[in-house]
DONU-510241 format. One record per residue (C-alpha): residue in three letters; z, y, x. Coordinates in steps of 0.05 Angstrom, whole numbers, plus 5000, padded with zeros to 4 digits. Each point is the difference from the previous one (the first is absolute). Layout:
// DONU-510241
ALAZYX/...
END
This chain:
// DONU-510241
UNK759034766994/UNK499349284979/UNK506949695033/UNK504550605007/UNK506049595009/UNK501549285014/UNK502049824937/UNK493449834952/UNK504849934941/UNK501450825011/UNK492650105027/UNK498049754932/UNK505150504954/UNK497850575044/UNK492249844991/UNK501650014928/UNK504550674995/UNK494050375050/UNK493549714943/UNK505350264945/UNK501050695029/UNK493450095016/UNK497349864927/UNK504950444968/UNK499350575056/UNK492849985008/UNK498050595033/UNK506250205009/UNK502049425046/UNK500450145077/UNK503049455031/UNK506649585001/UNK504249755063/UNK506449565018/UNK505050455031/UNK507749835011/UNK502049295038/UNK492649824995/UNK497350505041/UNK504650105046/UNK500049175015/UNK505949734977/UNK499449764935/UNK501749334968/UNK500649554942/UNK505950434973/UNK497050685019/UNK497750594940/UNK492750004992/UNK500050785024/UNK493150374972/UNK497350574996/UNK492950154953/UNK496850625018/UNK496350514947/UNK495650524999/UNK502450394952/UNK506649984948/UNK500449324955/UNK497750134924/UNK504749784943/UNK494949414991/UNK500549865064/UNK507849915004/UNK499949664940/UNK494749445033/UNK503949895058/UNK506249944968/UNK496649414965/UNK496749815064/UNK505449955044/UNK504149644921/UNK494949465016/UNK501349955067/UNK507449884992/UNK498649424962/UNK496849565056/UNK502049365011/UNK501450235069/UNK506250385035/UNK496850555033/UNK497050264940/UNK507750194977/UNK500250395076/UNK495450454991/UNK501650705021/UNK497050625007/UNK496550654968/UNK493550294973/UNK499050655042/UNK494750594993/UNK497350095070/UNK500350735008/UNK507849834995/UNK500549425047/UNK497150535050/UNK506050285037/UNK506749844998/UNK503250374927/UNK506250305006/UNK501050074925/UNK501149344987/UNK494549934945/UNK500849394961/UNK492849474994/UNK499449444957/UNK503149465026/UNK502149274994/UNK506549835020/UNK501249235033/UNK502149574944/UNK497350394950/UNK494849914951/UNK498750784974/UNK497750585044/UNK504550684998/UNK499750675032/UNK503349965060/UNK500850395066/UNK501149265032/UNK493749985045/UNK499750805012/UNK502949925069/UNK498350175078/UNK501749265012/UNK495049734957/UNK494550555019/UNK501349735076/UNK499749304988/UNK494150064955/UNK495750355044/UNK502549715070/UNK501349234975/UNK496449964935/UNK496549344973/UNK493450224962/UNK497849604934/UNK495150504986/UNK498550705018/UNK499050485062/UNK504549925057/UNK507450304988/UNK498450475058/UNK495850324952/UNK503650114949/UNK507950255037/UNK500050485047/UNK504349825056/UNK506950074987/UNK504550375052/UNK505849735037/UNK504750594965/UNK498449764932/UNK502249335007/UNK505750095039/UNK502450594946/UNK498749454948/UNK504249455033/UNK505550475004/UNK499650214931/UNK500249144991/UNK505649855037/UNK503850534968/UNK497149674931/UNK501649205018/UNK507850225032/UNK501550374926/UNK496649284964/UNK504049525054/UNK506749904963/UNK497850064935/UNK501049344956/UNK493649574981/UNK498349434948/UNK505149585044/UNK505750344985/UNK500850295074/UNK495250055056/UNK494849344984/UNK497149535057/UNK493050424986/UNK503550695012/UNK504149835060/UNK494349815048/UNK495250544964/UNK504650485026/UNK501049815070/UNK491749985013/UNK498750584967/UNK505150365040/UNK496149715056/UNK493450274982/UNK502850674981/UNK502750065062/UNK492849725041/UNK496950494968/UNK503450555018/UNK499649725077/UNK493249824999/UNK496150384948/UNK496849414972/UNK501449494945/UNK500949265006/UNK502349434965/UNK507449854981/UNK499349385055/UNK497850455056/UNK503950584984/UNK506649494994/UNK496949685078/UNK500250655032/UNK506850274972/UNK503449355020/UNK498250035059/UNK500150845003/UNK506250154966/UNK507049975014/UNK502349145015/UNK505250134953/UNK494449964940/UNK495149455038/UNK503849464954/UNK499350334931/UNK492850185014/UNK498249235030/UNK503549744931/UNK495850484960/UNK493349795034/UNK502549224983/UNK501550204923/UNK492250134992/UNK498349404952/UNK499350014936/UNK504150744982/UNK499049944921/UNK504349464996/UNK506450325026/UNK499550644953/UNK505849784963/UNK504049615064/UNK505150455018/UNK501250105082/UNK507149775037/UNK504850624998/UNK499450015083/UNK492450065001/UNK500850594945/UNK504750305048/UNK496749925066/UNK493250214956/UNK502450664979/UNK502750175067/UNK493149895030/UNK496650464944/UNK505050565026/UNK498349825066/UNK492850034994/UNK500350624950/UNK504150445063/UNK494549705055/UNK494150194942/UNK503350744999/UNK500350065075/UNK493149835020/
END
């Protein structure tokens, strides 16, 4: 795809990552795709760059040791995205159907410059947004590739993640307490967890944070309106630390939404 999102800037580091990958791969290349907040449509200028490069068969030693440099060279653009980048290498008999195992790919964490073995990408949620909502750069459609993934397996793993996000919720971060990037991170999340597990789908953090305003008890409409507002520019508050009262009020809605998540 030439434009595959509206930014050229991003078009431009993605054009060069795809040529990369498929010069190292070779043969072994079978496509590569945008999934995360760029396929499901709400992606902006502060948004991961969420990919996912399909293979045909397991990555070589030579090969992991060429993208590590690839995607080394690709950090150091003279552009932001290119230190956004996110997203795994993954064998396409293993991309198949959802894995309950857990298996870790190769994978490229946002922010980071090195690939590790990961188990990051290896989820139902990325499976169904790949192959429902995914942006091709090159390769056969998505719906090729994924079998469809059922309703029980991504409700089973948004319990699983609410359980997960309540145990990380009031643990301290870089800021000392809760930072201005965790607080809001929370609340949405909570919000999409609990969208799934209504609706069987996956959507953004925006739309998932629309409908459970609106869906949820009033008592949280407030929290979840401030978190939708807090959207800009979420790497800069890392290290702000969050008023007392929103901490409070924040950790009462994660043990709101975690009792609602267990009764649906």
């Amino acid at each position: 795809m030439a434009n595959p999102t509206p930014f050229p800037d991003l078009n431009g580091v993605l054009a060069e990552m795809v040529a990369g990958a498929q010069t190292i791969l070779a043969a072994n290349f079978c496509g590569a795709y945008l999934q995360g907040s760029f396929a499901t449509g709400d992606a902006d200028v502060y948004s991961d760059v969420d990919f996912v490069v399909v293979t045909d068969d397991e990555l070589t030693e030579e090969q992991q040791a060429a993208l590590q440099e690839l995607h080394g060279r690709l950090y150091e653009l003279d552009v932001p995205w290119a230190q956004h980048l996110e997203g795994s290498y993954i064998p396409r008999d293993r991309l198949r159907r959802v894995d309950d195992s857990r298996a870790s790919y190769f994978y490229l964490d946002n922010g980071a410059r090195e690939l590790i073995w990961d188990s990051h990408c290896n989820t139902a949620v990325v499976r169904w947004t790949l192959r429902e909502q995914g942006v091709v750069l090159a390769g056969p459609d998505p719906k090729s590739l994924i079998d469809p993934v059922s309703a029980e397996h991504l409700r089973d793993e948004a319990l699983a993640a609410a359980r997960e996000y309540a145990e990380w919720a009031p643990g301290p971060t870089k800021a000392g307490g809760m930072s201005r990037w965790k607080q809001p991170y929370l609340v949405l999340t909570f919000c999409r967890i609990l969208h799934t597990l209504s609706h069987a789908t996956v959507v953004s953090k925006r739309e998932a944070g629309e409908w459970a305003r609106d869906a949820l008890d009033p008592e949280w409409a407030g929290l979840i309106q401030r978190a939708l507002d807090d959207r800009p520019d979420p790497w800069a508050r890392v290290y702000q630390p969050v008023d007392p009262e929103v901490v409070d009020r924040t950790l009462a809605f994660v043990e709101y939404a975690l009792a609602e998540s267990e009764a649906r």
